[in-house]
Biopython code that builds the backbone (N, CA, C, O; Angstrom):
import numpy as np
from Bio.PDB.StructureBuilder import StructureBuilder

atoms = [
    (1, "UNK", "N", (23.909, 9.230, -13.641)),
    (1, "UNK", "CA", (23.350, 8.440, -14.713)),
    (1, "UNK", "C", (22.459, 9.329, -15.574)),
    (1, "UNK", "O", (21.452, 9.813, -15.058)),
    (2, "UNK", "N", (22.790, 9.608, -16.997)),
    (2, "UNK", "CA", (21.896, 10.096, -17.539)),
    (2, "UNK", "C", (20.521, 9.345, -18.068)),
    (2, "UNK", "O", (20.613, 8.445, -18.903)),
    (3, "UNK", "N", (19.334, 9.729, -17.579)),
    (3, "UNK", "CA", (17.873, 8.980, -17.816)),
    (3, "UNK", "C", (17.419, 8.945, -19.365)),
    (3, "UNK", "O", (16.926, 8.015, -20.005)),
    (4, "UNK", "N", (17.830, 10.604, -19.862)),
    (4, "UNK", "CA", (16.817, 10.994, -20.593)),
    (4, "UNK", "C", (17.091, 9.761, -22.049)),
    (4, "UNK", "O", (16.129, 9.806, -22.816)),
    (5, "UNK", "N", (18.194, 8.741, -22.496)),
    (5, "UNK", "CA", (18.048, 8.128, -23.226)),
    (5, "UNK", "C", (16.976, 6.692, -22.645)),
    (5, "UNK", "O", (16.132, 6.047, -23.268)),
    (6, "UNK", "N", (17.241, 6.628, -21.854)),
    (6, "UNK", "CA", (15.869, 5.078, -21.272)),
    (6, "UNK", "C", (14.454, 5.914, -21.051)),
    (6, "UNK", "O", (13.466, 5.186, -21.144)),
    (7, "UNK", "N", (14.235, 7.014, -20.833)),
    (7, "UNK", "CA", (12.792, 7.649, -21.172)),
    (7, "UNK", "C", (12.239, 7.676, -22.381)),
    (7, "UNK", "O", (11.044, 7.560, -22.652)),
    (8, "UNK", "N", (13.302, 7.859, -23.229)),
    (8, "UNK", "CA", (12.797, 7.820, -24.807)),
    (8, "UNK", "C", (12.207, 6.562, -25.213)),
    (8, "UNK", "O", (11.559, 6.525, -26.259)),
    (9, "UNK", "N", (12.393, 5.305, -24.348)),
    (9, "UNK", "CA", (12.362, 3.855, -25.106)),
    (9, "UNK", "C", (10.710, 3.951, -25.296)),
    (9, "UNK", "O", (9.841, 4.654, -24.781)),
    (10, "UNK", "N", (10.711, 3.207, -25.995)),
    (10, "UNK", "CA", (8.564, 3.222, -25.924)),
    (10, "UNK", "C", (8.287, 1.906, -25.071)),
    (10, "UNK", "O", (8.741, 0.763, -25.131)),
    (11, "UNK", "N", (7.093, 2.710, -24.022)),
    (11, "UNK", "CA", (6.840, 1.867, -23.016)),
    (11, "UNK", "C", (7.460, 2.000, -21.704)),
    (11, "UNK", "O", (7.089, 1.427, -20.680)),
    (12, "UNK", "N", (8.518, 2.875, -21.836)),
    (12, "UNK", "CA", (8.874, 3.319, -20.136)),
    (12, "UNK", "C", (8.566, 4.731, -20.159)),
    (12, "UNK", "O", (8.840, 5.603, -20.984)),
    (13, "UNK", "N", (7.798, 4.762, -18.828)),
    (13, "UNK", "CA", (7.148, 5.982, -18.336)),
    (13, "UNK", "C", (8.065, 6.524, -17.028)),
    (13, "UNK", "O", (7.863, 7.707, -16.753)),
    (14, "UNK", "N", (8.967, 5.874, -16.253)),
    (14, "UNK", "CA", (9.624, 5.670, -14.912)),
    (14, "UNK", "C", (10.748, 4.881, -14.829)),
    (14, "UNK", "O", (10.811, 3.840, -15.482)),
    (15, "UNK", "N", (11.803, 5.306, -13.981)),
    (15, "UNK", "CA", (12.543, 4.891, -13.742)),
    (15, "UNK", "C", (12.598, 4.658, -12.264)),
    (15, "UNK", "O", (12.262, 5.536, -11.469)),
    (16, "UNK", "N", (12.994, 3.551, -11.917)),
    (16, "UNK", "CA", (12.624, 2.927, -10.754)),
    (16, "UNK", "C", (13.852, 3.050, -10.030)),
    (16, "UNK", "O", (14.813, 2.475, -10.542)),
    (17, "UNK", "N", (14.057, 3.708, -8.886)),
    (17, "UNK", "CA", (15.613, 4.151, -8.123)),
    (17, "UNK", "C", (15.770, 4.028, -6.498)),
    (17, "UNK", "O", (14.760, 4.176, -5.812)),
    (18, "UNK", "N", (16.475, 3.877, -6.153)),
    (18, "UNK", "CA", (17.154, 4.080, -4.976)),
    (18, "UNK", "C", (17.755, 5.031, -4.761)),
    (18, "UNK", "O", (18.923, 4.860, -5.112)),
    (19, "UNK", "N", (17.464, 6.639, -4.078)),
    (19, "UNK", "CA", (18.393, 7.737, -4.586)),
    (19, "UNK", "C", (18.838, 8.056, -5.997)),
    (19, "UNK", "O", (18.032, 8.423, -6.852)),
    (20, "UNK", "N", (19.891, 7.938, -6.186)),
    (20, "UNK", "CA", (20.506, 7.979, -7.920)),
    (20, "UNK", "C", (20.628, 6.746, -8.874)),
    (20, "UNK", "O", (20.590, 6.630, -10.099)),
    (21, "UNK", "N", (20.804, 5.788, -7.740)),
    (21, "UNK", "CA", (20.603, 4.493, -8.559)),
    (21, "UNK", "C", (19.714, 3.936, -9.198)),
    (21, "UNK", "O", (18.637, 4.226, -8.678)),
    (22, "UNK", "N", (19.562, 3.170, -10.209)),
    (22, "UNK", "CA", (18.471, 2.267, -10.816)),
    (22, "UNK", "C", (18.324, 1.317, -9.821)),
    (22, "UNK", "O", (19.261, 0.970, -9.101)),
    (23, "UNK", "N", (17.022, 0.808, -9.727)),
    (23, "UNK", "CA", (16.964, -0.863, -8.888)),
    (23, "UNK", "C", (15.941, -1.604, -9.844)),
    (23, "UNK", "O", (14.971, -1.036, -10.346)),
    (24, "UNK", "N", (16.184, -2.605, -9.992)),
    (24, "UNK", "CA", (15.244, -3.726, -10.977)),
    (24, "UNK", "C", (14.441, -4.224, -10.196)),
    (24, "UNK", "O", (14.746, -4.657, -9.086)),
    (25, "UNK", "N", (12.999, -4.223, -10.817)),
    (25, "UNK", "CA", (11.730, -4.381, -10.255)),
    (25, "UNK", "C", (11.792, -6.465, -10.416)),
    (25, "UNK", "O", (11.846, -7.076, -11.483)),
    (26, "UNK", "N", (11.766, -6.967, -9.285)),
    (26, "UNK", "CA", (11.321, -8.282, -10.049)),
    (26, "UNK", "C", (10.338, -8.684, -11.002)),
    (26, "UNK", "O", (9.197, -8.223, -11.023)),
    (27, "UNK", "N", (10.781, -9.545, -11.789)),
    (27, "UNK", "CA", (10.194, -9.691, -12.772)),
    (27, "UNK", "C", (8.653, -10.718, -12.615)),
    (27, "UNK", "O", (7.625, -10.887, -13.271)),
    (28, "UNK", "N", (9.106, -11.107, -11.643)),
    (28, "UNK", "CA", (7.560, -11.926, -11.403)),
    (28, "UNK", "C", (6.515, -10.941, -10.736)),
    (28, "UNK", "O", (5.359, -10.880, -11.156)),
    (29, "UNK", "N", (6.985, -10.149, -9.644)),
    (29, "UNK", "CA", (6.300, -8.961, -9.623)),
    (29, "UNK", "C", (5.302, -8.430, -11.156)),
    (29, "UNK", "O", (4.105, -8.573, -11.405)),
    (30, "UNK", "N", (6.369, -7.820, -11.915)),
    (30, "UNK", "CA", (6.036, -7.580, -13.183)),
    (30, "UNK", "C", (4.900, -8.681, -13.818)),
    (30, "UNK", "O", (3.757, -8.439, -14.205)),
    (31, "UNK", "N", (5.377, -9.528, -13.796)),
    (31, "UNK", "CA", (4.474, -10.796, -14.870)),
    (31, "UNK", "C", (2.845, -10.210, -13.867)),
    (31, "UNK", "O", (1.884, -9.726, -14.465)),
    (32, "UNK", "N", (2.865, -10.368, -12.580)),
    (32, "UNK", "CA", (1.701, -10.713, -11.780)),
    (32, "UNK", "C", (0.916, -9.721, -12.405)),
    (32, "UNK", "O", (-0.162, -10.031, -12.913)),
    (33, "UNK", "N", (1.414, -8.350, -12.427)),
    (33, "UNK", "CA", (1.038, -7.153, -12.579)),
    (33, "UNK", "C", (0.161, -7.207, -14.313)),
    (33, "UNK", "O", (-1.031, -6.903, -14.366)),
    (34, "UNK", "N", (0.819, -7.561, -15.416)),
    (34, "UNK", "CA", (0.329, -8.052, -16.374)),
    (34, "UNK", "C", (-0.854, -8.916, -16.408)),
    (34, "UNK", "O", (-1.813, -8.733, -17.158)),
    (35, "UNK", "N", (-0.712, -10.103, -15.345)),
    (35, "UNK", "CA", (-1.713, -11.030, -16.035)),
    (35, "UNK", "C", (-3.149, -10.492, -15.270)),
    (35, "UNK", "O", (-4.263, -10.674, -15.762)),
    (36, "UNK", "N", (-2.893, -9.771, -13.928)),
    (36, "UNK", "CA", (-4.438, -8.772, -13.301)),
    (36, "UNK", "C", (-4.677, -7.814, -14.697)),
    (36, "UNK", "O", (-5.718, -7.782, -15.353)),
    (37, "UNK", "N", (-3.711, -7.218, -14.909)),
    (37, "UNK", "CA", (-4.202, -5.863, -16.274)),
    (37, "UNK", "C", (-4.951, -6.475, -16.898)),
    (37, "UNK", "O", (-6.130, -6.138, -16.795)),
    (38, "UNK", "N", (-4.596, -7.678, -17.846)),
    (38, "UNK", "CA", (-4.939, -8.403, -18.889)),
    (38, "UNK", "C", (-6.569, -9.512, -18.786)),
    (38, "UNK", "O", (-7.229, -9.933, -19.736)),
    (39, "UNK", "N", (-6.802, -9.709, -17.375)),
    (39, "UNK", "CA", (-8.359, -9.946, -16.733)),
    (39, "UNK", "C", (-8.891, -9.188, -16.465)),
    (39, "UNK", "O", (-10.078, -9.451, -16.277)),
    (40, "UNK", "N", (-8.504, -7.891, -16.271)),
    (40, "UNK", "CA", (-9.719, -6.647, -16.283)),
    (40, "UNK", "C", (-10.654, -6.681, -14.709)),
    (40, "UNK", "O", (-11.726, -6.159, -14.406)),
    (41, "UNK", "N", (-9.860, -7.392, -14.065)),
    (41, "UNK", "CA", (-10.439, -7.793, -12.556)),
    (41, "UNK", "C", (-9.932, -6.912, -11.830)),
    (41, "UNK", "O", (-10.727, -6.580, -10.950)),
    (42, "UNK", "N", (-8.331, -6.012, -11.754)),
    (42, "UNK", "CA", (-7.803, -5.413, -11.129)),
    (42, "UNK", "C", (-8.058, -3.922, -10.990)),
    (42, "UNK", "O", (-8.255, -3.172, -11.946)),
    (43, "UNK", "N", (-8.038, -3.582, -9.792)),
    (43, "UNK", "CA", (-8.211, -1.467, -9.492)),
    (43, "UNK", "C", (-6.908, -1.358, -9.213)),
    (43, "UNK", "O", (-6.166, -2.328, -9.057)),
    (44, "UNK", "N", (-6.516, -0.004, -9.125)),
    (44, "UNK", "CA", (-5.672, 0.360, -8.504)),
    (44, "UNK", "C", (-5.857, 1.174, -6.805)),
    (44, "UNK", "O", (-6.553, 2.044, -6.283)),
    (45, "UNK", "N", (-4.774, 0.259, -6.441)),
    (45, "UNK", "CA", (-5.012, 0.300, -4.889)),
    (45, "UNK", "C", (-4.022, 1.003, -4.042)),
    (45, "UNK", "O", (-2.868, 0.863, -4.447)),
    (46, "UNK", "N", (-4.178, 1.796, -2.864)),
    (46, "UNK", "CA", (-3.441, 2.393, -2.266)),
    (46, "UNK", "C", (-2.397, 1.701, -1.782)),
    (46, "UNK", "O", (-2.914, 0.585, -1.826)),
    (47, "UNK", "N", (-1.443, 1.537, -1.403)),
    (47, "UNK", "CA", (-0.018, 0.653, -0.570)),
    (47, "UNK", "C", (-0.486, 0.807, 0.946)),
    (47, "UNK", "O", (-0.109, 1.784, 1.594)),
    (48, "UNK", "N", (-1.006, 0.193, 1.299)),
    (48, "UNK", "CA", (-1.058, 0.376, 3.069)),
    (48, "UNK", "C", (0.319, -0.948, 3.255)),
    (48, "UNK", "O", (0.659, -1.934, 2.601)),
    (49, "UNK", "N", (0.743, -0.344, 4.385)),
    (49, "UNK", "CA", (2.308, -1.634, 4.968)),
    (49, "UNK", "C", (1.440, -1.673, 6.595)),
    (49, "UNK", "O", (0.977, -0.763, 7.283)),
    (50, "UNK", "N", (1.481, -2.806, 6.739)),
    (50, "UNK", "CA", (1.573, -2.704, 8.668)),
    (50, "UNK", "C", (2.227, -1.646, 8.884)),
    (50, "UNK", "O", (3.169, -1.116, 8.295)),
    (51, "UNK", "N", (1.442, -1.302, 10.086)),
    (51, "UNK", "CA", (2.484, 0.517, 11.142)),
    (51, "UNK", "C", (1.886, 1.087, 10.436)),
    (51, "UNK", "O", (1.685, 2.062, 11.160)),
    (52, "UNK", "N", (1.197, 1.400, 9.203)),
    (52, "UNK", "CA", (0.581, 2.622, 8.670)),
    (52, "UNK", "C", (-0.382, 3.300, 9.428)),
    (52, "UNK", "O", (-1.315, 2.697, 9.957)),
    (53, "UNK", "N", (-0.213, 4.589, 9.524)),
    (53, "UNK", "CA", (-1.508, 4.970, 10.039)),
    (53, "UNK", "C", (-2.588, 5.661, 9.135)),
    (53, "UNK", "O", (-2.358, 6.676, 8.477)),
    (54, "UNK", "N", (-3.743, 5.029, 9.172)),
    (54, "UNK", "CA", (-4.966, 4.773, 8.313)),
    (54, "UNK", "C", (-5.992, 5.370, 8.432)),
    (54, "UNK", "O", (-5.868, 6.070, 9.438)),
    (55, "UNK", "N", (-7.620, 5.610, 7.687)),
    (55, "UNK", "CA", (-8.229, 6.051, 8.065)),
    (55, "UNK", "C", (-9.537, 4.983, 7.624)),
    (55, "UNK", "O", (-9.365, 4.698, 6.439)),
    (56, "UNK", "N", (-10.626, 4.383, 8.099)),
    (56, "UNK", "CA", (-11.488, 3.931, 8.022)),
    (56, "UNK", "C", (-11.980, 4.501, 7.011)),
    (56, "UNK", "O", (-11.901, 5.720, 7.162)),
    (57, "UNK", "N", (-12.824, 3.997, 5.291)),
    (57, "UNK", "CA", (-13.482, 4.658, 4.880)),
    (57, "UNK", "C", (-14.847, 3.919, 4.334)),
    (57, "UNK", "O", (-15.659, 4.243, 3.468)),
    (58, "UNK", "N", (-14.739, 2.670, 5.303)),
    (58, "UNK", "CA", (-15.880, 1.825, 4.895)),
    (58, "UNK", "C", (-16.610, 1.431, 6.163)),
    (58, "UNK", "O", (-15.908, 1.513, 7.172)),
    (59, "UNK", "N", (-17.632, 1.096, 6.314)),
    (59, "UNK", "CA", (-18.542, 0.066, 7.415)),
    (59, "UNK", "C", (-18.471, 0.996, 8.512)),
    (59, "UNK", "O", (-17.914, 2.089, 8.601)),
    (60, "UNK", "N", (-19.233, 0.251, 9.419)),
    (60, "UNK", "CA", (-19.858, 1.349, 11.020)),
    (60, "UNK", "C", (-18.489, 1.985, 11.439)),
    (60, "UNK", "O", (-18.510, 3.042, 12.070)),
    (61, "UNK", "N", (-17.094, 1.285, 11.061)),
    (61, "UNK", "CA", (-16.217, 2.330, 11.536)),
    (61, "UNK", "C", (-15.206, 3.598, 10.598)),
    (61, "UNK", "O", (-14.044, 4.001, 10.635)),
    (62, "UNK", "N", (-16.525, 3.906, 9.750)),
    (62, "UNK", "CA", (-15.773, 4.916, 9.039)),
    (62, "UNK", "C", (-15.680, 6.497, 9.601)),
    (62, "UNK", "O", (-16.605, 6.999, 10.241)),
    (63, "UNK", "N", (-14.736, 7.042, 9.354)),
    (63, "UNK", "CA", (-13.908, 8.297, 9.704)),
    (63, "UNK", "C", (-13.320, 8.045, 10.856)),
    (63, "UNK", "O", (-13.150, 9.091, 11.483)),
    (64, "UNK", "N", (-12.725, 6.592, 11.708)),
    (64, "UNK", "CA", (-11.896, 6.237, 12.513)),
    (64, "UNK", "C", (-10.726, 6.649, 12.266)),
    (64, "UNK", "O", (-10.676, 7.411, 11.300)),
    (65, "UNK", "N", (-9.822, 6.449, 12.743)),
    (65, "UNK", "CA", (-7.663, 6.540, 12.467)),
    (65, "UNK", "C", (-7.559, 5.932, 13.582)),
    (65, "UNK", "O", (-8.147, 5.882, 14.662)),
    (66, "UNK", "N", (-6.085, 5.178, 12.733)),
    (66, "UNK", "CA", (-5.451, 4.206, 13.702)),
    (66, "UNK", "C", (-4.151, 3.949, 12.552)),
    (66, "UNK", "O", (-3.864, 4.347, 11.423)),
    (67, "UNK", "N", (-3.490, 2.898, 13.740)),
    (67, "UNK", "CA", (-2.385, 2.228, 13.251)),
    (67, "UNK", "C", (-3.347, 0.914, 12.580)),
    (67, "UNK", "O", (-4.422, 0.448, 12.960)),
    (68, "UNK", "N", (-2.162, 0.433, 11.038)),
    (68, "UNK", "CA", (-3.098, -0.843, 10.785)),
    (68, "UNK", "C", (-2.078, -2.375, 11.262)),
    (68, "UNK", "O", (-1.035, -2.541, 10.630)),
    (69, "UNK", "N", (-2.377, -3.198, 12.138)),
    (69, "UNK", "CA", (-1.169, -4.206, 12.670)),
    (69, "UNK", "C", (-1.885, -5.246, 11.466)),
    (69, "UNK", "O", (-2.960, -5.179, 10.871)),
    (70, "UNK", "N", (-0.668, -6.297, 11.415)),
    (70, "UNK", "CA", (-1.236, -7.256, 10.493)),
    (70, "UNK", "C", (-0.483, -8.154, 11.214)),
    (70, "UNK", "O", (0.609, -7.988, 11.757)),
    (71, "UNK", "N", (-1.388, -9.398, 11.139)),
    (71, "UNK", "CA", (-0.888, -10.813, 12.272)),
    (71, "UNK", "C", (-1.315, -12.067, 11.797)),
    (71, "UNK", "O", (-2.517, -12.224, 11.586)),
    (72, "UNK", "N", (-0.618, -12.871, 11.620)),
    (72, "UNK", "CA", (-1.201, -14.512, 10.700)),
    (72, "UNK", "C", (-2.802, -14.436, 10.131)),
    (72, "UNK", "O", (-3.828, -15.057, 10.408)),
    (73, "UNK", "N", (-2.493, -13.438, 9.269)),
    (73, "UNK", "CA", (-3.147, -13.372, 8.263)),
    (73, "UNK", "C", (-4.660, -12.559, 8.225)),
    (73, "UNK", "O", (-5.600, -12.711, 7.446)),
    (74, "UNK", "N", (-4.497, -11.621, 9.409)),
    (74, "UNK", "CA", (-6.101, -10.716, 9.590)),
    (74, "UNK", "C", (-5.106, -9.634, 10.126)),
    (74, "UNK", "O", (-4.020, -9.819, 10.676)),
    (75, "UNK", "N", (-5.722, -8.495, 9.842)),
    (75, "UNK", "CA", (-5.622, -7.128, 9.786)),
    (75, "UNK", "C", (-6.552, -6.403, 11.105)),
    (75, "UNK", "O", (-7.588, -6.923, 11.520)),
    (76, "UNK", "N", (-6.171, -5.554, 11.474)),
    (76, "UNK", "CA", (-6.413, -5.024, 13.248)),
    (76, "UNK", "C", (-6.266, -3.384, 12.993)),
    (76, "UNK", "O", (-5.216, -2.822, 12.683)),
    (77, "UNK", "N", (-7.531, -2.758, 13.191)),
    (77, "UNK", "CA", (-6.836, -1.024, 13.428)),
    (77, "UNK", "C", (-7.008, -0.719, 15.167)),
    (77, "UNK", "O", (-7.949, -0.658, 15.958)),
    (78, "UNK", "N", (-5.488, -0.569, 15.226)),
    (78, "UNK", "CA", (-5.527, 0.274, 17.020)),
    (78, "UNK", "C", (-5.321, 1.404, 16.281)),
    (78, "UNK", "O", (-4.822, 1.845, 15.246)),
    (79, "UNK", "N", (-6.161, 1.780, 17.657)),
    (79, "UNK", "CA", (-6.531, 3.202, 18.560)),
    (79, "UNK", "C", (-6.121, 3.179, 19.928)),
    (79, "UNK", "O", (-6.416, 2.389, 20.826)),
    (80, "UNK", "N", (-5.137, 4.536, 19.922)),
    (80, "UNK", "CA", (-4.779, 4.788, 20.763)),
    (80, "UNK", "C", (-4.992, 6.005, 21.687)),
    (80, "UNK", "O", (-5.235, 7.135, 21.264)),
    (81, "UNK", "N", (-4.891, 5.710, 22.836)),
    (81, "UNK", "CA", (-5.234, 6.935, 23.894)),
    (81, "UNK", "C", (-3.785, 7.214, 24.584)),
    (81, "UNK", "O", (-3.563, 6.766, 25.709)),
    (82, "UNK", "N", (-2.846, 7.938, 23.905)),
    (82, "UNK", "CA", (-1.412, 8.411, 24.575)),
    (82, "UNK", "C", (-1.410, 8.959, 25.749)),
    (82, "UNK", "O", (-0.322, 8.882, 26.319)),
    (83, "UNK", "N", (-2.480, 9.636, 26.478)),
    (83, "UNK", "CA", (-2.450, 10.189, 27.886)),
    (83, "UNK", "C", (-2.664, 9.265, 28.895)),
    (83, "UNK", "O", (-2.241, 9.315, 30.050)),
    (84, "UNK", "N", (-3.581, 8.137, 28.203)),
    (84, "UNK", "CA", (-3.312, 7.253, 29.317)),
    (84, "UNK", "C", (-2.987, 5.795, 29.021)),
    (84, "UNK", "O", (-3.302, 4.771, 29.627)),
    (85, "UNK", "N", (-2.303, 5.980, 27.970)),
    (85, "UNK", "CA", (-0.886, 4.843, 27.653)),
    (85, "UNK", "C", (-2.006, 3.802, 27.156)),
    (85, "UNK", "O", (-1.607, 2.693, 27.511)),
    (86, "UNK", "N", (-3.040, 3.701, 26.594)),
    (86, "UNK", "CA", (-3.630, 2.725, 26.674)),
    (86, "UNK", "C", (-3.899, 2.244, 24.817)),
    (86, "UNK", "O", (-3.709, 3.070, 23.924)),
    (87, "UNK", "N", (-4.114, 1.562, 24.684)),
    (87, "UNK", "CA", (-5.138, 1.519, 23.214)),
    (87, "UNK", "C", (-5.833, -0.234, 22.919)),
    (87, "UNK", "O", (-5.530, -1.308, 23.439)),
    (88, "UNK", "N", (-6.632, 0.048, 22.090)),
    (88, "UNK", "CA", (-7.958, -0.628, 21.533)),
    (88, "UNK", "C", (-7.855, -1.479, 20.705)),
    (88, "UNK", "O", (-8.105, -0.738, 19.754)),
    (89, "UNK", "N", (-7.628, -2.825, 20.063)),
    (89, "UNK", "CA", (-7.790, -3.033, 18.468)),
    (89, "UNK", "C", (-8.945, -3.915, 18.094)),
    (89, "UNK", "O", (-9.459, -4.780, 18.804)),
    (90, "UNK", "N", (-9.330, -3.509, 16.673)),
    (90, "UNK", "CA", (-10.638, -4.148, 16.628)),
    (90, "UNK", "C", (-9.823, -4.968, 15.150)),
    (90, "UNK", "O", (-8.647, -4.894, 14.796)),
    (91, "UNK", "N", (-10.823, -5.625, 14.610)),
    (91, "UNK", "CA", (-10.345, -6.527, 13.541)),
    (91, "UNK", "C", (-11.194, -6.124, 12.121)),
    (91, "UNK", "O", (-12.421, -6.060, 12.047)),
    (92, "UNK", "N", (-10.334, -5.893, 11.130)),
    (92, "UNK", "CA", (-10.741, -4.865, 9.763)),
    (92, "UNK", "C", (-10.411, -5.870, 8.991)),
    (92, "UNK", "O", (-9.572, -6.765, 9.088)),
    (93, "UNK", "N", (-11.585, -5.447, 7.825)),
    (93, "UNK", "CA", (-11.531, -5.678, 6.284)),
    (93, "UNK", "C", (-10.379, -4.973, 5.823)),
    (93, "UNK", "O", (-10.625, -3.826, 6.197)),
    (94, "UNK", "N", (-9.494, -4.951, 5.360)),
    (94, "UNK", "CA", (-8.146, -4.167, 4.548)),
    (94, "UNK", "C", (-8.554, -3.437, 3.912)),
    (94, "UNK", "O", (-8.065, -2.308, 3.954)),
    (95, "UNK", "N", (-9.721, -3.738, 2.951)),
    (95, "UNK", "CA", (-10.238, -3.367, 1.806)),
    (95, "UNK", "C", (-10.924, -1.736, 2.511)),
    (95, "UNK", "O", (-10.604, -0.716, 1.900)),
    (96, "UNK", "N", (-11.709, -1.612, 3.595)),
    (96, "UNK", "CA", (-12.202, -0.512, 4.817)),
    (96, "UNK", "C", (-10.833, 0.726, 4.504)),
    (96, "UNK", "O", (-11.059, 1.933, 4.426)),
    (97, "UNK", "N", (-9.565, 0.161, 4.372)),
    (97, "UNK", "CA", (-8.602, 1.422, 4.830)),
    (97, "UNK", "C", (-7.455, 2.119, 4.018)),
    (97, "UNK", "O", (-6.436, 1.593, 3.570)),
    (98, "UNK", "N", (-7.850, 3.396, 3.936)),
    (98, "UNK", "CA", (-6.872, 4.194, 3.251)),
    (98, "UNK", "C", (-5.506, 4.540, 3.896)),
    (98, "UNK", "O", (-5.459, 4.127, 5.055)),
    (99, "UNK", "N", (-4.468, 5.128, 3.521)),
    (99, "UNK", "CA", (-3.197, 5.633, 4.052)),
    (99, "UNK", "C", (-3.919, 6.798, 4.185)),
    (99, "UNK", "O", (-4.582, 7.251, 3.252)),
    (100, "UNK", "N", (-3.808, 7.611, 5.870)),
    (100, "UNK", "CA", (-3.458, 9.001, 6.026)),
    (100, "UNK", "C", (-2.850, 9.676, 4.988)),
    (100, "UNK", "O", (-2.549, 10.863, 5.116)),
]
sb = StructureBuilder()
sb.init_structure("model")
sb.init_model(0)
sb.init_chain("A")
sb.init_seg("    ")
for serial, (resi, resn, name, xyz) in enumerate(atoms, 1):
    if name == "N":
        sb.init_residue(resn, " ", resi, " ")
    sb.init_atom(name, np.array(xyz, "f"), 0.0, 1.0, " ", f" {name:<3s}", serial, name[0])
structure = sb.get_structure()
């Protein structure tokens, strides 16, 4: 697929792909994304997914790492001890954690 004519359009910065393919962003996605820009309420925020492994950068447990689990609706960083099969989870603010 040649890009360089849809780069030229004004207003696209990216092309959004799967390997070589294009994939279409939903559009309500899109709208959501607009109406935060347009209130001036929104930052831009890192992507943490559950399974990420994270690093504490807020409250008494900052400079921690862990996995971040997410479960009906609250967020958990384990810590784990692999030598002796064991691990910990405590219960986090989201807002506390960066992606490794």
């Amino acid at each position: 697929m040649d890009r360089l004519p849809l780069l030229k359009i004004p207003g696209v910065f990216h092309i959004v792909s799967f390997g070589k393919n294009p994939i279409p962003v939903e559009e309500t996605q899109l709208e959501h994304l607009r109406i935060v820009a347009k209130s001036g309420l929104g930052r831009q925020w890192p992507y943490v997914h559950s399974g990420a492994r994270v690093r504490i950068v807020d409250s008494a447990l900052q400079g921690i790492e862990g996995v971040l689990i997410s479960d009906k609706g609250s967020d958990r960083l384990v810590i784990s001890i692999d030598l002796l099969q064991r691990s910990v989870a405590v219960e986090i603010d989201r807002n506390w954690v960066r992606p490794c």
